[in-house]
C-alpha positions in Angstrom: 103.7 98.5 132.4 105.7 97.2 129.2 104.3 97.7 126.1 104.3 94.5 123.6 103.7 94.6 120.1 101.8 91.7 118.5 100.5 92.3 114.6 97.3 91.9 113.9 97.3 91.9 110.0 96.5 89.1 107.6 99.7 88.1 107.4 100.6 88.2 110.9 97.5 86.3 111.5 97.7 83.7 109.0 101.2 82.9 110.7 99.3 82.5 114.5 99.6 85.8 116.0 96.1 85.5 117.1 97.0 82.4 119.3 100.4 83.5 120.3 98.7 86.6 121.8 96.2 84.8 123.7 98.6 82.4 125.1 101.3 85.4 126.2 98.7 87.3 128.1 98.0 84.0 130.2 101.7 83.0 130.3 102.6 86.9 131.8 99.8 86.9 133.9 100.9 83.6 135.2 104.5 85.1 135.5 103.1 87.8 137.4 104.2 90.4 134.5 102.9 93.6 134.2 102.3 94.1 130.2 100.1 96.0 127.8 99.4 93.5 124.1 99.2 96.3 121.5 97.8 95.0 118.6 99.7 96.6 116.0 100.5 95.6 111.9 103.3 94.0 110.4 106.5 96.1 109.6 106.3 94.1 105.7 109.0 91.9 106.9 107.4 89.1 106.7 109.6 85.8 107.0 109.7 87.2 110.6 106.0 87.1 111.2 104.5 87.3 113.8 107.3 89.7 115.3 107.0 90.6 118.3 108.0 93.8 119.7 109.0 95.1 123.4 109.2 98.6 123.3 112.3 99.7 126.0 114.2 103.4 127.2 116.3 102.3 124.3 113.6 101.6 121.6 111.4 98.3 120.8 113.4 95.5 120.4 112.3 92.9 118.2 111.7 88.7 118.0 110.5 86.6 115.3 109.4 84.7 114.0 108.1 83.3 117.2 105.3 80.6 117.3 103.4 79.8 120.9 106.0 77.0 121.7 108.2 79.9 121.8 106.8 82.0 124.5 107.9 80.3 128.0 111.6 80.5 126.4 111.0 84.5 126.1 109.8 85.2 129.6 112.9 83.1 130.7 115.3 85.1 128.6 113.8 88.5 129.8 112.4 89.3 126.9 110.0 91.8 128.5 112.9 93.5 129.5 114.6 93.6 126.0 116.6 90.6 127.1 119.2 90.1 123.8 119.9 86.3 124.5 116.9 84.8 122.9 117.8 83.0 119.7 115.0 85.2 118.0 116.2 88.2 119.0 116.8 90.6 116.3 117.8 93.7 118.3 116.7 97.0 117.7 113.1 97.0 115.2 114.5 100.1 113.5 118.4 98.4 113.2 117.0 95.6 111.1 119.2 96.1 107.6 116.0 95.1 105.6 113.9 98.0 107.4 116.5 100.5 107.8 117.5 100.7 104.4 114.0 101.9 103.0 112.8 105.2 102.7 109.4 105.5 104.2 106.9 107.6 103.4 103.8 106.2 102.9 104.7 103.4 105.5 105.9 105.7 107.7 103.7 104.9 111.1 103.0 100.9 109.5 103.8 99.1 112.8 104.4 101.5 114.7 101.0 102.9 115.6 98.0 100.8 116.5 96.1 100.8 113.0 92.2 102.3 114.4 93.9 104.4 117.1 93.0 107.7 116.0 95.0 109.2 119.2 97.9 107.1 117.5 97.8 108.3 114.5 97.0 111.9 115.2 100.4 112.0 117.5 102.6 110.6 114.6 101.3 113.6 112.1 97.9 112.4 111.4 95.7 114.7 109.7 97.9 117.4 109.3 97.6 117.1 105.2 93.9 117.5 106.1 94.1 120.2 108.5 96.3 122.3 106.1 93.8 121.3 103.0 90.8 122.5 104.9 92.3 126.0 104.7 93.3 125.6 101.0 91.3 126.2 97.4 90.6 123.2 95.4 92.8 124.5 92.8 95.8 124.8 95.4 95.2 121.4 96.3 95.3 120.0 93.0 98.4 121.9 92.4 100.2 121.2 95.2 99.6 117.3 94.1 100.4 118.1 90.2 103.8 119.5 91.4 104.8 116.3 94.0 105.0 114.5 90.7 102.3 111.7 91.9 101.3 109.5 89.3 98.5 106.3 89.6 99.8 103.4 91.6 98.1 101.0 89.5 98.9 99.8 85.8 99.1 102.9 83.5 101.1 105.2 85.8 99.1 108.8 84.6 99.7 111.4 86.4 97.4 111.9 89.7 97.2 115.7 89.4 96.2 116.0 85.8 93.1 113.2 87.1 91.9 115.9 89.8 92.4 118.5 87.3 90.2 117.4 85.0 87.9 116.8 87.7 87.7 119.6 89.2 87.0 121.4 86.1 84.1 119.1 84.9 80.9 120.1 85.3 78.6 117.6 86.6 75.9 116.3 84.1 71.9 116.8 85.2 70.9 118.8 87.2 72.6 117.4 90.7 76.9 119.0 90.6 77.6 115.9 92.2 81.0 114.3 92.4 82.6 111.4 93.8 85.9 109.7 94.6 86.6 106.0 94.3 89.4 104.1 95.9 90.4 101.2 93.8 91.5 98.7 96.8 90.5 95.4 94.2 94.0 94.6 95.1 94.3 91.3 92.6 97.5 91.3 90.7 99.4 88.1 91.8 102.2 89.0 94.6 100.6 92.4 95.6 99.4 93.1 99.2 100.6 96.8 99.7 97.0 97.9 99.5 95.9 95.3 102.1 98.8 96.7 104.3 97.9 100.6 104.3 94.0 99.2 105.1 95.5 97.1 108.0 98.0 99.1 109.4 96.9 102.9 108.4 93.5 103.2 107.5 93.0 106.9 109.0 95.8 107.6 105.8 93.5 106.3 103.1 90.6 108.5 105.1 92.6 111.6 104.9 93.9 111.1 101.6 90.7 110.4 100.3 89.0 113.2 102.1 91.6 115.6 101.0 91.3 114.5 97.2 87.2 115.6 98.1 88.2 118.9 98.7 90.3 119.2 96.0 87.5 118.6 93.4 83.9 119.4 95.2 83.3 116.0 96.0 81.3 115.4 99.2 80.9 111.7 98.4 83.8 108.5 98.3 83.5 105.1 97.8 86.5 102.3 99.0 86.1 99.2 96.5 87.4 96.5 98.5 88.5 93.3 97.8 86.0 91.0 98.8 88.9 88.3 100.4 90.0 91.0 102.6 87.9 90.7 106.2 90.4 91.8 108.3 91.0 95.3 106.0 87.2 95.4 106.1 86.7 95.0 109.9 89.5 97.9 110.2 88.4 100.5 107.6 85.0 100.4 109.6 86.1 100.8 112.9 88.6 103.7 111.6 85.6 105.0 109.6 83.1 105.0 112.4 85.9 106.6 114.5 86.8 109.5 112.3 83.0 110.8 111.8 82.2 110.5 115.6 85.9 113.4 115.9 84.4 115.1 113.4 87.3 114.3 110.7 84.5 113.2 108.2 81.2 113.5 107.0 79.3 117.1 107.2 80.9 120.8 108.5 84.5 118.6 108.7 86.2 120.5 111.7 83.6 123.8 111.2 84.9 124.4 107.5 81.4 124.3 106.1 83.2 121.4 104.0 81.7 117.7 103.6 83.1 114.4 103.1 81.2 111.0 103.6 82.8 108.0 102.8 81.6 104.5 103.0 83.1 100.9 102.2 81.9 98.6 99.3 82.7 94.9 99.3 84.3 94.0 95.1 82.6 91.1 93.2 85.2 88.5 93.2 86.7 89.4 89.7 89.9 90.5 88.7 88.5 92.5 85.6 86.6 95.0 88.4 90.2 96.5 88.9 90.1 98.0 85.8 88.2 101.3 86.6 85.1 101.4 84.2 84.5 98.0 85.0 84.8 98.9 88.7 82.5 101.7 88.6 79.6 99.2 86.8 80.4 96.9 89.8 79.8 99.7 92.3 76.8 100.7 90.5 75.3 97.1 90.9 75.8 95.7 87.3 77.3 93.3 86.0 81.3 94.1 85.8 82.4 95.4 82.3 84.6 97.3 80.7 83.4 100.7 79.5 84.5 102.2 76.1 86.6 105.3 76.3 85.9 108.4 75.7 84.2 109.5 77.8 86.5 109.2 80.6 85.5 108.3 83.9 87.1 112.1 84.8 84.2 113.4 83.1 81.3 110.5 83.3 81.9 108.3 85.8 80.7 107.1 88.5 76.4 107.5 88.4 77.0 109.3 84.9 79.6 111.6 87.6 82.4 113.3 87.0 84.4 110.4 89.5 88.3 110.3 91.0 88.9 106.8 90.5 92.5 106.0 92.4 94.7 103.0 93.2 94.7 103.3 97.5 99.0 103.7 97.3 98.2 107.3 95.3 95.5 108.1 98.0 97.6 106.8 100.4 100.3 109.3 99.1 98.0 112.5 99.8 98.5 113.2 103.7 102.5 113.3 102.9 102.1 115.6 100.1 100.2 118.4 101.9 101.4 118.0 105.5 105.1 118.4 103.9 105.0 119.8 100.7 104.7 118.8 97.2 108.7 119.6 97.0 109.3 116.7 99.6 108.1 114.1 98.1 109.3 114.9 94.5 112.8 114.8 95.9 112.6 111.5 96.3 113.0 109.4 92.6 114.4 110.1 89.6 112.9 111.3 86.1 109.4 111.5 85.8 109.3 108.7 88.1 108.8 110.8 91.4 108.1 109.7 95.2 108.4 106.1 96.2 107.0 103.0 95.5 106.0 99.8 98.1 108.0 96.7 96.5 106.4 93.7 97.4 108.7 90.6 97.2 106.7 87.3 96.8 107.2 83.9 95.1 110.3 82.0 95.5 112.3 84.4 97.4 114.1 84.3 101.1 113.0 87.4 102.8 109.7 88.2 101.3 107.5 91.5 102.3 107.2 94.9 101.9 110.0 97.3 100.8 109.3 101.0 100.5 112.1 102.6 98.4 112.6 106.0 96.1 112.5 104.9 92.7 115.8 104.2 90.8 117.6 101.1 92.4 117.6 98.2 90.3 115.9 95.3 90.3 118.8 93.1 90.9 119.7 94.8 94.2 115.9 95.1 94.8 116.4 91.0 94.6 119.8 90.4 96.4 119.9 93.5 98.8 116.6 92.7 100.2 114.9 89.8 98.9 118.0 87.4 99.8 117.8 85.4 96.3 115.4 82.3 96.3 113.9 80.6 98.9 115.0 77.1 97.3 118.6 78.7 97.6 118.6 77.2 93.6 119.5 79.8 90.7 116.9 82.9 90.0 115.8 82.2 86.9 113.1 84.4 86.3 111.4 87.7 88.0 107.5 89.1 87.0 106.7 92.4 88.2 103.5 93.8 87.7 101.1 91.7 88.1 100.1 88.7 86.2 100.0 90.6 82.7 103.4 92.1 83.4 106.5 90.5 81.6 109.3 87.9 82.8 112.6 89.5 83.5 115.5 87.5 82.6 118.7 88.2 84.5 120.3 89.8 81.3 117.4 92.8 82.5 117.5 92.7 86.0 119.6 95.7 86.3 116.9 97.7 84.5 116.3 100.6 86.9 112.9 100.5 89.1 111.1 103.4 87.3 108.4 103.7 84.6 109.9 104.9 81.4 113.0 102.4 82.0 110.8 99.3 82.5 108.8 100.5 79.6 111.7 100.8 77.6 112.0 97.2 77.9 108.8 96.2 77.2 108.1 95.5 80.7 105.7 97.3 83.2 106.5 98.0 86.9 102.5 98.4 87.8 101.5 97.8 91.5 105.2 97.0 92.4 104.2 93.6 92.4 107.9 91.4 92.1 107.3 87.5 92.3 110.4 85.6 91.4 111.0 82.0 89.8 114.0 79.2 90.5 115.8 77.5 87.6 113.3 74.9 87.9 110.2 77.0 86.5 109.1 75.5 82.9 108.4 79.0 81.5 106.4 77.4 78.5 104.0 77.1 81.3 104.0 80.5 82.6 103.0 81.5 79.3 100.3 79.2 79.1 99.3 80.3 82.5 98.9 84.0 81.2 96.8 83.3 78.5 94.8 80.9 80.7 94.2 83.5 83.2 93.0 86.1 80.8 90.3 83.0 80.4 89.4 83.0 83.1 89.1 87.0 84.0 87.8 88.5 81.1 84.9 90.2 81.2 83.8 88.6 77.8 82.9 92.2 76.3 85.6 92.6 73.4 86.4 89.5 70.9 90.6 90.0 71.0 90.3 89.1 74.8 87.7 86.9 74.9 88.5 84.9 72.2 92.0 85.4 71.8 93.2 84.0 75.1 91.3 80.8 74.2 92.9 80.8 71.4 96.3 81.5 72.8 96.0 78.5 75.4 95.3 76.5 72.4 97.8 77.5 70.5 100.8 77.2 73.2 99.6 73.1 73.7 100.5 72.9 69.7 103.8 74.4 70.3 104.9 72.8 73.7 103.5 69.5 72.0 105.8 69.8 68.9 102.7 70.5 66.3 103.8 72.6 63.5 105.8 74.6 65.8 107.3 77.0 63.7 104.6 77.8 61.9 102.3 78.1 65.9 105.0 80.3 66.9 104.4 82.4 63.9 101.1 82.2 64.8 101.2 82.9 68.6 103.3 86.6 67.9 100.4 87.3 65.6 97.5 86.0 68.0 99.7 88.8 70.8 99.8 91.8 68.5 96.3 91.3 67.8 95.3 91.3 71.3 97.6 94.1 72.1 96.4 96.5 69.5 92.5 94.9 69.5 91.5 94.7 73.2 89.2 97.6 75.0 90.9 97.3 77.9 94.5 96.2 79.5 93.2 92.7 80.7 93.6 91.4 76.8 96.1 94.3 75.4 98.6 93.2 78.3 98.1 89.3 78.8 100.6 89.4 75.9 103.1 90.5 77.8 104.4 87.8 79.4 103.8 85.9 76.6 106.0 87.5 74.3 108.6 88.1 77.2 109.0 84.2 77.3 108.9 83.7 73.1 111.6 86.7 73.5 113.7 85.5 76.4 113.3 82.1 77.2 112.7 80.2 73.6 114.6 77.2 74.9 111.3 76.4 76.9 109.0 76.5 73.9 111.6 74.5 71.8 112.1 71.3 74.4 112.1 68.3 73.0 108.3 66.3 73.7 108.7 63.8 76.4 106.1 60.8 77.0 105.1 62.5 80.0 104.3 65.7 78.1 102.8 63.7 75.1 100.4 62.5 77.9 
């Protein structure tokens, strides 16, 4: 019987795999063909969704992006045999430039395993971070993390160790020593869907790494915060879940260590402020969502009043590698204190759009050329954002900034989530710069008056200057209206909104100084 590959991700779904599965079982069995339809997840390459793979002596071979129309074609080229004459046939999976060039660590088994196999994933190293953490002190845990280099996946890159440090040490308030862990999978930054893609195609990772990071500090309980538009990663995590307590992987005496671990999935409220942590951890605790003032960290009071592990899933996600492989393994990978890889995700007006898993140090320019293929329009790149939408606009003049922290901070820029959506020559940038200030609008949580207010004003404020009123004098006013903001807000929603504000005042001014057309008068 031949094996054949079919995603079954959001993506991959969202492009028809669910019908083109349906319709190749009947066609083969029609054919008289002897296949297996193994629903796996995308490979990240996603202008070739759904790809479909047929695994042969030589490897799986791959076609895509094929639609239902496309199917009696394959079974007359032979596809079930690896036939190469299709005209979506792109060879060998693992030959595909865009896929061979990564280094993949935390994507390792993404399309290669079925996602809520556990069989699967325990023959492609599953569980083997766990399996050496059961036999392991907390404190040898944590250090073992603290020396991979591992730092938060999210917005403010701090270091994942020092976190479970502090953790572990705290002492729980009242008179329950209980601790918890919470997985930040809110994933709501514009062009981001790594999270969705280690909840699709490895869930029994985020388990382990999340079960692992329980050990490390005493915590015998762990939450998943998922985004609520995410059914598919929901249906998934469950059935992985559900699969891992009944082997005995989670929940009490984990594999006869005496150790515990429960962990459950929690559904977000719709908002983009609940993936800042405090704000997520009032959400979890049934309030309303809103940001917390710091101190106390949620290290020490979090979750319930807890001493709570609140982590972005890609650091969770990061876990199993460290410990089945060493901490030494995975900081060999970067450069500076940028350590490990990162998932790039290409979106926007690009050509070959999806996931890229690469050490960090290229640049974004070959990050853009090398992979992404320049725009989908095939017009001029004119623009790049990366982080998110509070994360600046990258002129080409930057674009060779290397893909690490402390170099994209250096230019006032963040690299976040590894979020990269990119812009033609035909973007109006005045309007991307409204759009930021317009979104912070929308998402605030309301609590703090630079945020709240602010952004309202800053919408305002942009109209006057794209509208020719007093614009000097607005522009004066705008750069004050961002520092404000910046140094003001409680949280990152308002002190980063600026960001791309300023990175359009900054680098495209030509946009805020057009002359005012009838239409724009209008």
């Amino acid at each position: 019987m031949v094996k054949v590959y079919i995603p079954r991700d959001t993506t991959a779904l969202a492009m028809g795999a669910e019908r083109l599965a349906a319709e190749m079982a009947v066609e083969a069995k029609n054919r008289g063909a002897d296949i297996e339809i193994v629903r796996n997840s995308s490979r990240g390459m996603f202008w070739l969704e759904p790809l479909v793979e047929v695994e042969t002596a030589n490897g799986r071979v791959a076609y895509g992006p094929v639609e239902a129309k496309d199917i009696d074609s394959l079974f007359d080229a032979d596809f079930v045999n690896g036939g190469l004459s299709h005209p979506l046939c792109q060879g060998l999976t693992e030959e595909i430039p865009y896929l061979k060039k990564q280094q993949r660590l935390t994507f390792a088994r993404a399309g290669i395993t079925d996602p809520v196999s556990l069989e699967d994933y325990q023959a492609h190293d599953g569980f083997k971070g766990l399996k050496k953490a059961l036999e392991m002190s907390g404190q040898a845990i944590v250090d073992e993390v603290k020396n991979s280099g591992l730092r938060g996946r999210g917005g403010a890159a701090f270091p994942t160790g020092i976190k479970w440090q502090t953790v572990h040490d705290a002492v729980a308030p009242g008179d329950a020593a209980q601790k918890y862990i919470v997985c930040n999978a809110d994933e709501g930054d514009s062009g981001t869907f790594a999270d969705r893609m280690v909840m699709e195609a490895d869930p029994f990772m985020l388990i382990e790494g999340m079960t692992i990071a329980g050990l490390a500090v005493g915590a015998t309980q762990g939450y998943i915060y998922l985004r609520s538009e995410y059914p598919i990663a929901h249906q998934i995590l469950n059935e992985a879940l559900a699969k891992a307590e009944a082997a005995n992987l989670l929940g009490e005496n984990i594999q006869g260590s005496g150790k515990t671990f429960h962990l459950e999935v929690r559904l977000g409220a719709g908002a983009y402020i609940c993936g800042e942590e405090t704000s997520l951890l009032e959400s979890l605790e049934g309030k309303r969502g809103l940001v917390r003032a710091k101190p106390p960290l949620p290290a020490i009071v979090g979750l319930f009043g807890q001493p709570t592990i609140v982590n972005n899933v890609l650091s969770l996600a990061a876990v199993p590698y460290i410990l089945a492989e060493g901490a030494k393994a995975y900081a060999d990978y970067g450069m500076g204190r940028s350590l490990g890889t990162l998932p790039f995700q290409l979106a926007g007006n690009i050509k070959r759009g999806g996931l890229v898993e690469l050490a960090f140090g290229l640049t974004l320019r070959e990050l853009l050329e090398d992979f992404g293929g320049g725009t989908f329009s095939g017009r001029p790149m004119r623009a790049v954002q990366v982080g998110g939408p509070l994360g600046a606009y990258l002129p080409e003049s930057q674009w060779d900034t290397p893909l690490d922290y402390e170099s994209f901070a250096a230019v006032s820029a963040v690299l976040g989530h590894g979020g990269v959506v990119a812009f033609d020559d035909t973007v109006d940038m005045s309007q991307q710069a409204r759009f930021a200030m317009e979104f912070c609008v929308v998402e605030s949580c309301g609590k703090c008056t630079p945020c709240r207010i602010g952004s309202t004003r800053g919408v305002e404020v942009i109209d006057r200057i794209v509208n020719d009123e007093n614009r000097e004098d607005n522009l004066e006013l705008l750069n004050d209206l961002c520092d404000t903001m910046i140094d003001g807000s409680l949280c990152a929603m308002g002190g980063m909104t600026p960001f791309p504000v300023k990175s359009v005042i900054n680098h495209f001014p030509e946009d805020l100084h057009k002359p005012v057309t009838e239409d724009m008068a209008s």
